[in-house]
KEKE-988976 format. One record per residue: residue in three letters; x, y, z of N, C-alpha, C, CB in turn. Coordinates in Angstrom, 1 decimal. Each point is the difference from the previous one (the first is absolute). Last residue first. Glycine has a CB too. Layout:
N
(node ala,(X,Y,Z),(X,Y,Z),(X,Y,Z),(X,Y,Z));
...
% end
This chain:
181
(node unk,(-40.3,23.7,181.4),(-1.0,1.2,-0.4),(-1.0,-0.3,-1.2),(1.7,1.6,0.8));
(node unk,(1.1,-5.9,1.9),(0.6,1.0,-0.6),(-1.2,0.9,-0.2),(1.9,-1.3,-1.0));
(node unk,(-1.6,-2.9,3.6),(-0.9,1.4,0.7),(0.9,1.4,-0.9),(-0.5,-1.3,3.3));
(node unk,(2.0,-3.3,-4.1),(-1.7,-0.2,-0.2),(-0.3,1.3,0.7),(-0.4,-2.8,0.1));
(node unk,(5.4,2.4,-0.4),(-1.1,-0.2,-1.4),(-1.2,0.3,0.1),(1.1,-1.7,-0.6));
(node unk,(1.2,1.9,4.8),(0.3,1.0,-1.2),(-0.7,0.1,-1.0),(1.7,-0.3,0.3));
(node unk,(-1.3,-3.4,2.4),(-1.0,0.7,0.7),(-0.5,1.6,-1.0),(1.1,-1.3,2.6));
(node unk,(0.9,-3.8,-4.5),(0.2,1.0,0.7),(-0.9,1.2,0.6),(1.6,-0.8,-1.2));
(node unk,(-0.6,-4.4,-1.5),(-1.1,0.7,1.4),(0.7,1.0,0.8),(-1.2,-2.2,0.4));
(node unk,(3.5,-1.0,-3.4),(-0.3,0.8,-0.9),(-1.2,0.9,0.9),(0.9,-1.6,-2.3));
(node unk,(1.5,-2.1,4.4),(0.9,0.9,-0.2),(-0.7,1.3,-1.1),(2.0,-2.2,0.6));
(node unk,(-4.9,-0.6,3.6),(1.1,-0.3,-1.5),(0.7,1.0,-0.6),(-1.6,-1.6,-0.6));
(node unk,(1.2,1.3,5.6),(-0.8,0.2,-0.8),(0.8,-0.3,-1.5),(-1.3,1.7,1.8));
(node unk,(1.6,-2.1,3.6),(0.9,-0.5,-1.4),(-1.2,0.7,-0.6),(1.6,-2.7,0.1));
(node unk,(-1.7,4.2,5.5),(-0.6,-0.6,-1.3),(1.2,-0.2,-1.4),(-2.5,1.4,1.0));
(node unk,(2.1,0.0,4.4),(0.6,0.2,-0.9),(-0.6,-0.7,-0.9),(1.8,0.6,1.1));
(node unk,(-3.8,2.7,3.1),(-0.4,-1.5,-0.3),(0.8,-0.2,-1.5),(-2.8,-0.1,1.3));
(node unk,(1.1,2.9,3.5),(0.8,-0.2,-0.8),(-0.1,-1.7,-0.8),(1.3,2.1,1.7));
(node unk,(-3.1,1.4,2.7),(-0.2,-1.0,-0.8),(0.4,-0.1,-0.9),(-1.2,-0.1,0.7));
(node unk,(0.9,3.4,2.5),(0.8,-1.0,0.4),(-0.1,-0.9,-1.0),(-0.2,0.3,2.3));
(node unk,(-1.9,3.7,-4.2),(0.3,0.2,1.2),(1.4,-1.1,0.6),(-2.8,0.8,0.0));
(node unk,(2.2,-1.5,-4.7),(-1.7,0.4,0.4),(0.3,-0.1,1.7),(-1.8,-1.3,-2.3));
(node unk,(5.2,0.1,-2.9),(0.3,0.4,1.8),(-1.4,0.9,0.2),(3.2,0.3,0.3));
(node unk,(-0.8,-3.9,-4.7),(-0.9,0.8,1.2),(-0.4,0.0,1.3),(-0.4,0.2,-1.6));
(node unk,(3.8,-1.3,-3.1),(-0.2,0.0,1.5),(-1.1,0.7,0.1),(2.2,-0.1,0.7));
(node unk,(-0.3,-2.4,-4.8),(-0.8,1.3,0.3),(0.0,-0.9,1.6),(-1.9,1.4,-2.7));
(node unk,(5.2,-3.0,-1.7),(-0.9,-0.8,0.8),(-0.2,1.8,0.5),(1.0,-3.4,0.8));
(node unk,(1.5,0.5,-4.9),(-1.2,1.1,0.3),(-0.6,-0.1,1.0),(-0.4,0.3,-2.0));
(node unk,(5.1,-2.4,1.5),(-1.2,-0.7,-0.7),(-0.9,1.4,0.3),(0.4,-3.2,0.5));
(node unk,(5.0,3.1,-1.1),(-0.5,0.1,0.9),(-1.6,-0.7,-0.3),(1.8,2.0,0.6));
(node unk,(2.4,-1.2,-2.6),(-1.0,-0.5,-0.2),(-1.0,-0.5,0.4),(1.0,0.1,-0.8));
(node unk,(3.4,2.5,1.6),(-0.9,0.1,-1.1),(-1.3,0.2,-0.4),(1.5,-0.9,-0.1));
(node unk,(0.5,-0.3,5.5),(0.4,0.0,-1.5),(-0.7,0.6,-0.7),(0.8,-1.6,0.0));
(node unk,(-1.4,-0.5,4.9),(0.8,1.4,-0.5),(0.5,-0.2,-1.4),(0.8,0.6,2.3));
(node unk,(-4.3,-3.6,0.7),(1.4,-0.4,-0.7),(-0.2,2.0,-0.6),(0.2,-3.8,-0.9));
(node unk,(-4.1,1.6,3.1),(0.9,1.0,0.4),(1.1,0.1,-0.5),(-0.7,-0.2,1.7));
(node unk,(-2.7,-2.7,-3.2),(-0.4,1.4,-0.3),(1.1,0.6,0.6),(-2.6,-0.1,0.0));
(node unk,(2.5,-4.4,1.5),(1.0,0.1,-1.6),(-0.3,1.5,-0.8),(-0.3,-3.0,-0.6));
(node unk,(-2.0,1.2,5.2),(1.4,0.6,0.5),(0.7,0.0,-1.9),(0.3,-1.3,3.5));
(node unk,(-5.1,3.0,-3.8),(0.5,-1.4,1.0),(1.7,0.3,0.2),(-2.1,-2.1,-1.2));
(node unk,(-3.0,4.5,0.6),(1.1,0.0,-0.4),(0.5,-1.4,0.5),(0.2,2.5,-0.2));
(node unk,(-5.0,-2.4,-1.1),(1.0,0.3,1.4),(1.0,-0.4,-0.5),(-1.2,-0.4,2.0));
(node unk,(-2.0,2.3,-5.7),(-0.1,-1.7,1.1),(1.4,0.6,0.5),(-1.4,-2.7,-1.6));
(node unk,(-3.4,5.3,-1.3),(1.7,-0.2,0.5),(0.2,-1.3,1.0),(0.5,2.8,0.0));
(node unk,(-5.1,-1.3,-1.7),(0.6,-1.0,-0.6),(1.5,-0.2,-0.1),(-1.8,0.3,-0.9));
(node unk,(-1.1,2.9,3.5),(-0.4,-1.6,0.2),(0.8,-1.1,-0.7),(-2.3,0.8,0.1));
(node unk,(3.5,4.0,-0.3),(0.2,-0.7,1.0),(-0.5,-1.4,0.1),(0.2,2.1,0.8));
(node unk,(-1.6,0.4,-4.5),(1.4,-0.2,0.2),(0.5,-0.6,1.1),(0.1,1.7,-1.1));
(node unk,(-4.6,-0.6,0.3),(0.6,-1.3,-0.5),(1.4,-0.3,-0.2),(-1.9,0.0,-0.9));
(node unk,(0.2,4.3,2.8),(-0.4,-1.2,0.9),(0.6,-1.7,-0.7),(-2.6,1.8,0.9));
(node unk,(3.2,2.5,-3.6),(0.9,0.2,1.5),(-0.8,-1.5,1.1),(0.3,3.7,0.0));
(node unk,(-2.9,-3.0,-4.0),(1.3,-0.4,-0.3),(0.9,-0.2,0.9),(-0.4,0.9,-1.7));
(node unk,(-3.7,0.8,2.9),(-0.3,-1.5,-0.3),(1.5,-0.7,-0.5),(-2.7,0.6,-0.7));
(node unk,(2.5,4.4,1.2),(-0.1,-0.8,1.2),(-0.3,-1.7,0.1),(-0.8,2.5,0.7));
(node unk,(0.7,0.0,-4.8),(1.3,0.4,0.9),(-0.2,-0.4,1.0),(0.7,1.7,-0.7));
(node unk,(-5.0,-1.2,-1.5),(1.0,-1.5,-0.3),(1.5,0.3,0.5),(-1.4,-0.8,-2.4));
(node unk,(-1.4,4.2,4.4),(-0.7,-1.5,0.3),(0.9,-1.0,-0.4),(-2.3,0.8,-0.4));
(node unk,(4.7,3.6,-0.4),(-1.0,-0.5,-0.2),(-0.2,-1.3,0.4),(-0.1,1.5,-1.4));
(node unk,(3.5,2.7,3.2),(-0.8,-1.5,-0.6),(-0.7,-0.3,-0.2),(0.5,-0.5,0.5));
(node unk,(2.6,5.2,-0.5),(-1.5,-0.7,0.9),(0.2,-0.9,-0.8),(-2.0,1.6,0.9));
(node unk,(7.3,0.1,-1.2),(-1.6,-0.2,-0.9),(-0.8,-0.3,1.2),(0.6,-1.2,-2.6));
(node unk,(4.4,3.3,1.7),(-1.0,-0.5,0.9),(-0.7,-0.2,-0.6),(0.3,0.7,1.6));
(node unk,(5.2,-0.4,-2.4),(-1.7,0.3,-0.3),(-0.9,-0.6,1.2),(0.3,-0.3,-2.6));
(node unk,(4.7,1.2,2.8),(0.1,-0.4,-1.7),(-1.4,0.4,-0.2),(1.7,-2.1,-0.4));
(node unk,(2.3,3.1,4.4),(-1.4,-0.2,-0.5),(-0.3,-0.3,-1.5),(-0.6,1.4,1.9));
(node unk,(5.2,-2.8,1.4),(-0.6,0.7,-0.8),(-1.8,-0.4,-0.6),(2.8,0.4,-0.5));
(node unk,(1.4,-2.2,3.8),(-1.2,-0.3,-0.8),(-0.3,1.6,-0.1),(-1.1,-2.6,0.8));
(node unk,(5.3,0.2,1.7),(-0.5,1.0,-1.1),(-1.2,0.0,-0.6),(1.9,-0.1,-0.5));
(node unk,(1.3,-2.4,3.1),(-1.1,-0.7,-1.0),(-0.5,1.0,-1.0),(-0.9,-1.6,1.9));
(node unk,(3.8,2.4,2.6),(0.3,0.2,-1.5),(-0.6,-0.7,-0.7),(1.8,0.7,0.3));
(node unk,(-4.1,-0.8,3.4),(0.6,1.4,-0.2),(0.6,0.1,-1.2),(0.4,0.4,2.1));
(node unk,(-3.0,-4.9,-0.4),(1.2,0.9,0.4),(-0.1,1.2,-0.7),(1.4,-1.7,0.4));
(node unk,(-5.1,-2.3,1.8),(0.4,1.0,-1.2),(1.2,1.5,0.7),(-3.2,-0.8,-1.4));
(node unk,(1.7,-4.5,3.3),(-0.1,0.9,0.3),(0.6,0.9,-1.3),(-0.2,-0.9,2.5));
(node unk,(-1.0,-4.2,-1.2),(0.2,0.9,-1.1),(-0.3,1.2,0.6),(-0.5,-1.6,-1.9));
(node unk,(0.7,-3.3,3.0),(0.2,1.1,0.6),(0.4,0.9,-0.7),(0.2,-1.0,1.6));
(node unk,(-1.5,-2.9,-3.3),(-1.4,1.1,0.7),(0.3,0.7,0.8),(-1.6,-1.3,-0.1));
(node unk,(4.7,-1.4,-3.9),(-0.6,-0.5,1.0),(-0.9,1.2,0.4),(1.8,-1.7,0.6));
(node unk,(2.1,3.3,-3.4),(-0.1,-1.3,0.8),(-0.8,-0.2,0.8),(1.8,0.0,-0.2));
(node unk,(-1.7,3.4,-3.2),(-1.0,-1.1,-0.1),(0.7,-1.1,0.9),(-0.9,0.5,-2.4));
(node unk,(3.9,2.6,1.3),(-1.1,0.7,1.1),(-1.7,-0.4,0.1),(1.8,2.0,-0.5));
(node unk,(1.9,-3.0,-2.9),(0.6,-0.4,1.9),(-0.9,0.3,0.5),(2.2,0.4,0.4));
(node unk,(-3.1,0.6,-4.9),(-0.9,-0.9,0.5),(1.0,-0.5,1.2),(-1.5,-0.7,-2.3));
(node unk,(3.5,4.1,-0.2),(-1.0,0.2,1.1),(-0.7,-1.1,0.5),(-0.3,2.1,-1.0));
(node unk,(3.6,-1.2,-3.0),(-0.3,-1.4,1.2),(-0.8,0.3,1.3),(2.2,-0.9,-0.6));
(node unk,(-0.9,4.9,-3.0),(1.1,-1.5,0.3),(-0.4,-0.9,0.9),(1.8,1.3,-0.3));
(node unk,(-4.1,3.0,-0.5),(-0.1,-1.2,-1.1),(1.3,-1.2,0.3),(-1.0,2.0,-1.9));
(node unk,(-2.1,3.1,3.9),(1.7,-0.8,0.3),(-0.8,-1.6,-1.1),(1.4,1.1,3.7));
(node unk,(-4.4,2.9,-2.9),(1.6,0.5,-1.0),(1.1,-1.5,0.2),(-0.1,3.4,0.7));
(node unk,(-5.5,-3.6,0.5),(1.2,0.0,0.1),(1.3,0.3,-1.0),(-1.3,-1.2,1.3));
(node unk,(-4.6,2.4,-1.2),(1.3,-0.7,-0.5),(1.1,0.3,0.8),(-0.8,-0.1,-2.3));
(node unk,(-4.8,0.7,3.2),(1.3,0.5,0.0),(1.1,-1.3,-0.5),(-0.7,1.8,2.1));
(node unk,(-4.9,-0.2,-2.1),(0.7,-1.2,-0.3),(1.2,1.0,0.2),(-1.4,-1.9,-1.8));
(node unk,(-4.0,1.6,3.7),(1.6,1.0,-0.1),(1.0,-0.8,-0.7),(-0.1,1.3,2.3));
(node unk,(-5.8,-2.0,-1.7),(1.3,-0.9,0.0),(1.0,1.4,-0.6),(-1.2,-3.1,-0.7));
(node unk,(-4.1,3.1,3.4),(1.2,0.6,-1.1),(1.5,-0.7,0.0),(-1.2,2.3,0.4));
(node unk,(-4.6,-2.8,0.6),(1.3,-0.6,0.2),(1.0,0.7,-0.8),(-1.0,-2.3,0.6));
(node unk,(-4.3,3.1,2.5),(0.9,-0.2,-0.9),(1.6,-0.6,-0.4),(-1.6,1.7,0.2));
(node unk,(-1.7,-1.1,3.6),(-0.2,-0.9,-1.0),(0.4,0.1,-1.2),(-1.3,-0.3,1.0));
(node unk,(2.1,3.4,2.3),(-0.9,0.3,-0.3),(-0.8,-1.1,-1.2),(1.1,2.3,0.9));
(node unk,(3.9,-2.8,-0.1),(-0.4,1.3,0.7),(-1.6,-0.1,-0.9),(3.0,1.8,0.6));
(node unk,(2.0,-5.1,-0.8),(-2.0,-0.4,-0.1),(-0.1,1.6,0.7),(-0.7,-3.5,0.7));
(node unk,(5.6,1.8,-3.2),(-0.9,0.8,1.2),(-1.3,-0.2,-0.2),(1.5,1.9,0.1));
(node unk,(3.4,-4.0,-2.2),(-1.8,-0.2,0.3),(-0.6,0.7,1.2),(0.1,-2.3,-1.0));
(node unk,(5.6,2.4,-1.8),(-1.0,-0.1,1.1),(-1.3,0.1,-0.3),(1.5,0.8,1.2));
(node unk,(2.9,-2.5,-3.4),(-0.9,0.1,-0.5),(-1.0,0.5,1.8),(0.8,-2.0,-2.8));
(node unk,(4.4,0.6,0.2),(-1.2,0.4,1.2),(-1.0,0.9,0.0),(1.5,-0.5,1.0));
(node unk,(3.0,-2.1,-4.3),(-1.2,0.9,0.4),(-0.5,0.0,1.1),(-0.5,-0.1,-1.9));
(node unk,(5.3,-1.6,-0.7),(-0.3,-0.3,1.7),(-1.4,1.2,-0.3),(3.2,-0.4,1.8));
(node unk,(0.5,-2.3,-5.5),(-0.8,1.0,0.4),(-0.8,-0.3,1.2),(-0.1,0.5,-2.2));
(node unk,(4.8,-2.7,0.1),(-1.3,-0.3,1.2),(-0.6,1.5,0.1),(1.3,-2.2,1.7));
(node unk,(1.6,0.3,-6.5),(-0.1,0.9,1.4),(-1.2,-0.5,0.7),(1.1,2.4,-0.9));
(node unk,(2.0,-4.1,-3.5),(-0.7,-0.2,1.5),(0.0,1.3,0.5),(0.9,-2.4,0.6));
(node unk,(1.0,3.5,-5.0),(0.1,-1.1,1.3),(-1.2,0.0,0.7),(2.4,0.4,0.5));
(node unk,(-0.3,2.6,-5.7),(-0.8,-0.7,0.4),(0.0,-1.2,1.7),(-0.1,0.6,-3.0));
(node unk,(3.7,4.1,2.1),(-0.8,-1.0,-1.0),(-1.2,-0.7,0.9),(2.3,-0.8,-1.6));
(node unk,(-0.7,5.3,2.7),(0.9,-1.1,0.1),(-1.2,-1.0,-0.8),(1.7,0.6,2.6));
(node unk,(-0.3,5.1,-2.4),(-0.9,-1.2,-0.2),(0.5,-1.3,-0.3),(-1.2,1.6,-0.8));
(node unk,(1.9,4.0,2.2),(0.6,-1.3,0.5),(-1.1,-1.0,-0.8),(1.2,0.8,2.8));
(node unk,(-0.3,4.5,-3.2),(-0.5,-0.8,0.2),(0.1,-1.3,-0.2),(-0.7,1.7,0.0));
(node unk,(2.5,3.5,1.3),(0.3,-0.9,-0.4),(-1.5,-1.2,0.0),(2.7,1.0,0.7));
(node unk,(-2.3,4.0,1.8),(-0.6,-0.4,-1.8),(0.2,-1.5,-0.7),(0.7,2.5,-0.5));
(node unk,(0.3,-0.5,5.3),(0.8,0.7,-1.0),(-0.5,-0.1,-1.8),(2.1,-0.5,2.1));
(node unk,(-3.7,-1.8,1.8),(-0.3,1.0,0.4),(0.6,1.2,-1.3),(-0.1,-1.1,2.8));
(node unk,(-0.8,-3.8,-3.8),(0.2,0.1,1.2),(-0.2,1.5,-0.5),(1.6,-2.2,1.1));
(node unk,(-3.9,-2.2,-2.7),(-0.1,1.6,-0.1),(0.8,0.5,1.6),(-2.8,0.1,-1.9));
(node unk,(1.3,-5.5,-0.7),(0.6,1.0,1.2),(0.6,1.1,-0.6),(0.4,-1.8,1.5));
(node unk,(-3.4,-2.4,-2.5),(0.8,0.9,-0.4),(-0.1,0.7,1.1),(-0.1,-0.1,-2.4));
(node unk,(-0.7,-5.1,1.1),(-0.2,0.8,1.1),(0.7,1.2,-1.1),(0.0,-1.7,2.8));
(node unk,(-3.1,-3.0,-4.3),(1.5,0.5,-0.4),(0.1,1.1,1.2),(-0.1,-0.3,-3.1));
(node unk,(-2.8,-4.4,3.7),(0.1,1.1,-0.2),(1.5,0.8,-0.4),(-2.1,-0.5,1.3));
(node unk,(-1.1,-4.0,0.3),(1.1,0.3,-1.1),(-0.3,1.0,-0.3),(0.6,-1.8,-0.9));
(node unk,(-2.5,0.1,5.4),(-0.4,0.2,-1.5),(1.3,-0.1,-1.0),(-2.0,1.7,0.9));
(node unk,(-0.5,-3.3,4.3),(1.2,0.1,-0.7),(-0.2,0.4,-1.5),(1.0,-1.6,1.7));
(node unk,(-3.8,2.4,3.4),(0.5,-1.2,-1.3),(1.0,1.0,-0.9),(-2.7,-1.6,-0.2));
(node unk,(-0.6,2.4,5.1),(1.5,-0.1,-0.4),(-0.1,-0.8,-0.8),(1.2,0.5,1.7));
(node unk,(-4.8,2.7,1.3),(0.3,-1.2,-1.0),(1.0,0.2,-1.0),(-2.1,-0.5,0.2));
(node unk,(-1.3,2.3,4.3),(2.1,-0.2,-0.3),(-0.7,-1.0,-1.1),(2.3,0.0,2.8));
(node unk,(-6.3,2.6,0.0),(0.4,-1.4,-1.0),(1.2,0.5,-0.3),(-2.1,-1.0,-1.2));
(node unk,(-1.4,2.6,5.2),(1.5,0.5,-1.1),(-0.1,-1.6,-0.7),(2.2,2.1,1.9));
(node unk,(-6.4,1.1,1.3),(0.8,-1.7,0.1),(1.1,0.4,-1.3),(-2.5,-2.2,0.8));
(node unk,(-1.4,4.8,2.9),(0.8,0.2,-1.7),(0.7,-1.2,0.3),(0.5,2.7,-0.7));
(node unk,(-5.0,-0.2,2.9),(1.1,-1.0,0.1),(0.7,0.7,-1.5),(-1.4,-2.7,1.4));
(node unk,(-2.7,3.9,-0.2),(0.8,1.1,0.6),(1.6,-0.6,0.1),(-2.2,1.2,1.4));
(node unk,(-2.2,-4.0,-1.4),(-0.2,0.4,-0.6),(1.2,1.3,0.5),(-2.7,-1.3,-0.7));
(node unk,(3.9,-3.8,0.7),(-1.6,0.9,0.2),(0.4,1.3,-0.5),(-1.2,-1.2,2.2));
(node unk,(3.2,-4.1,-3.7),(0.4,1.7,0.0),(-1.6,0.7,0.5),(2.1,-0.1,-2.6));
(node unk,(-1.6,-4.6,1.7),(-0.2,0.2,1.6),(0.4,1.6,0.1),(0.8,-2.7,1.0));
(node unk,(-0.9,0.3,-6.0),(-1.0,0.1,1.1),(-0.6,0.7,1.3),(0.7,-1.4,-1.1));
(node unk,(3.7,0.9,-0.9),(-0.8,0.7,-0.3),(-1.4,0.1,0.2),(1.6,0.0,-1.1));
(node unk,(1.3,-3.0,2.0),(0.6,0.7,0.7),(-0.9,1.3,-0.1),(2.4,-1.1,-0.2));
(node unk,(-4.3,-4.1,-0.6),(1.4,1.3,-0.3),(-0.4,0.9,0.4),(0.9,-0.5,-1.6));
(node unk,(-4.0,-3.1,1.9),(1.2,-0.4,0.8),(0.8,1.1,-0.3),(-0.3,-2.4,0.0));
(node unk,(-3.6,2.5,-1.2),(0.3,0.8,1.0),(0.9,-0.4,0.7),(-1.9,0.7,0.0));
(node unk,(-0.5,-0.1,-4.9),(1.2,-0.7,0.5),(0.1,0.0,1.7),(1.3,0.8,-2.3));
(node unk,(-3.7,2.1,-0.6),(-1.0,-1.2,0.6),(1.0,-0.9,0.1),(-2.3,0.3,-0.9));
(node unk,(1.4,4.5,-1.0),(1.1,-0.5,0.4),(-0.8,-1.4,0.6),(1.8,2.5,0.3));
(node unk,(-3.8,1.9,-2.2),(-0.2,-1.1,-0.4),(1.1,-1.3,0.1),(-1.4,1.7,-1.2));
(node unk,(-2.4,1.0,4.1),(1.8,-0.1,-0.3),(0.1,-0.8,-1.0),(1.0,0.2,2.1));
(node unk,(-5.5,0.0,-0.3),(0.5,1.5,0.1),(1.6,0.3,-0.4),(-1.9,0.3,2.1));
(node unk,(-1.3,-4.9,-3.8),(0.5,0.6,0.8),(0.4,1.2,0.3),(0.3,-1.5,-0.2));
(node unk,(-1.6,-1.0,-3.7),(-1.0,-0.4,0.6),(0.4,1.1,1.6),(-0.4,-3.0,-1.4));
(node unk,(3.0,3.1,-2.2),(-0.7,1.0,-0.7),(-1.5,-0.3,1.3),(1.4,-0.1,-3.4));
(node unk,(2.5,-2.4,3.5),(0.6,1.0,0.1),(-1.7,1.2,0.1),(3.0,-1.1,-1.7));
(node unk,(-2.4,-3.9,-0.6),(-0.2,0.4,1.5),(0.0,1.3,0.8),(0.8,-1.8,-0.3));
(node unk,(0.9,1.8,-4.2),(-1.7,-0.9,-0.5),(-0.3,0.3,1.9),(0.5,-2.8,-2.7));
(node unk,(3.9,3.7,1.9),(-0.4,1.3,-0.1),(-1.5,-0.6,-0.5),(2.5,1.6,-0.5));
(node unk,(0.2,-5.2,1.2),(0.1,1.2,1.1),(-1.1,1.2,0.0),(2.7,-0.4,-0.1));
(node unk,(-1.6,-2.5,-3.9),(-1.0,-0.4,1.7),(0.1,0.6,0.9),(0.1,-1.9,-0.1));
(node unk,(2.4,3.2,-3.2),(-1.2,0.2,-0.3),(-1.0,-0.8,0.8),(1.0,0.6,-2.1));
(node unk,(3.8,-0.9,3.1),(-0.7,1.7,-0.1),(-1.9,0.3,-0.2),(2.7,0.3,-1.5));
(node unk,(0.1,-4.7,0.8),(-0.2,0.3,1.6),(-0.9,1.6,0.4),(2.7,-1.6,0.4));
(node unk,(-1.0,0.2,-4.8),(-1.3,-1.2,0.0),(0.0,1.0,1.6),(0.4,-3.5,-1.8));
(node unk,(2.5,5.1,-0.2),(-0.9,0.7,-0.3),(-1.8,-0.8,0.5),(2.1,1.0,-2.2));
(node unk,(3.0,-2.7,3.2),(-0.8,1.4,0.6),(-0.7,1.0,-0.7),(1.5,-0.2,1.2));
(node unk,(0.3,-4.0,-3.0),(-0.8,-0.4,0.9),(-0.4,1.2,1.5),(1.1,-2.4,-1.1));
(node unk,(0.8,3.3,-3.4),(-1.4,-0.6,0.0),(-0.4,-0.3,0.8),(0.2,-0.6,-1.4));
(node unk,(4.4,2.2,1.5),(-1.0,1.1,-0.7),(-1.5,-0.4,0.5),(1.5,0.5,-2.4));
(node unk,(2.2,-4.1,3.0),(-1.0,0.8,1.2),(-0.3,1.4,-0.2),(1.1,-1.3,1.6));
(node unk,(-0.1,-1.4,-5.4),(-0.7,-0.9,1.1),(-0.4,1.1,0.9),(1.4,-2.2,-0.1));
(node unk,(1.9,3.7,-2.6),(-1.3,0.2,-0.5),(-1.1,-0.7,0.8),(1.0,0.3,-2.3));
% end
């Protein structure tokens, strides 16, 4: 609930400054910031939920395994076209520990990850103040983020041409949540 508040406190200054300028972004150390105009940049964000799975095979049967850990895997792309901003969100089918593929910034995106489309939305001014205070307020992975398990800790990659940048985020700060319809 702390950092509910202390990103509303950041938001609303933001968006007090915001209103003096042609952007209302004013971070310019992030990534988002430096997005020009016809760019696009991706956010990966891997955390762990407690979820039940079902499975529907071809013949009709249906499979349901109880309550576990799973590593949900989203990505999230940011296109800027005409000063505008449209965020794409895709989910990953694979759940067993994907966060391997959070080892560190060489991260290249595989094939069977599977993502699937889920939505798109344009951003509003405060969506973009949120997407900016997200990054400001993530902190550099470290070598105990890479551990392959469970319980993995909530952490978002992002990738803006060559530039790249892994982030912890607290565990209840999902990208999902706050850009729901």
């Amino acid at each position: 609930m702390k950092i509910f508040a202390c990103m509303l406190l950041v938001l609303k200054t933001w968006f007090t400054f915001a209103q003096i300028g042609s952007t209302p972004l004013q971070n310019k150390n992030t990534l988002l910031f430096k997005l020009a105009d016809g760019d696009s940049m991706i956010y990966y964000q891997c955390h762990v939920e407690a979820a039940e799975q079902e499975l529907r095979t071809a013949s009709g049967h249906t499979l349901n395994s109880t309550a576990k850990n799973l590593s949900i895997t989203e990505k999230f792309v940011l296109r800027k076209q005409n000063g505008a901003y449209t965020l794409t969100h895709f989910v990953s089918v694979l759940t067993m520990c994907p966060n391997r593929r959070f080892s560190g910034l060489k991260f290249k995106e595989k094939a069977y990850w599977e993502f699937f489309y889920k939505e798109s939305k344009t951003l509003s001014e405060k969506d973009l103040l949120i997407l900016e205070g997200i990054e400001a307020i993530g902190k550099e992975a470290n070598e105990y983020d890479f551990a392959i398990s469970t319980q993995n800790n909530n952490q978002i990659i992002v990738l803006s041409g060559s530039q790249s940048k892994q982030l912890g985020l607290p565990n209840g700060l999902l990208l999902s949540k706050v850009f729901k319809k």
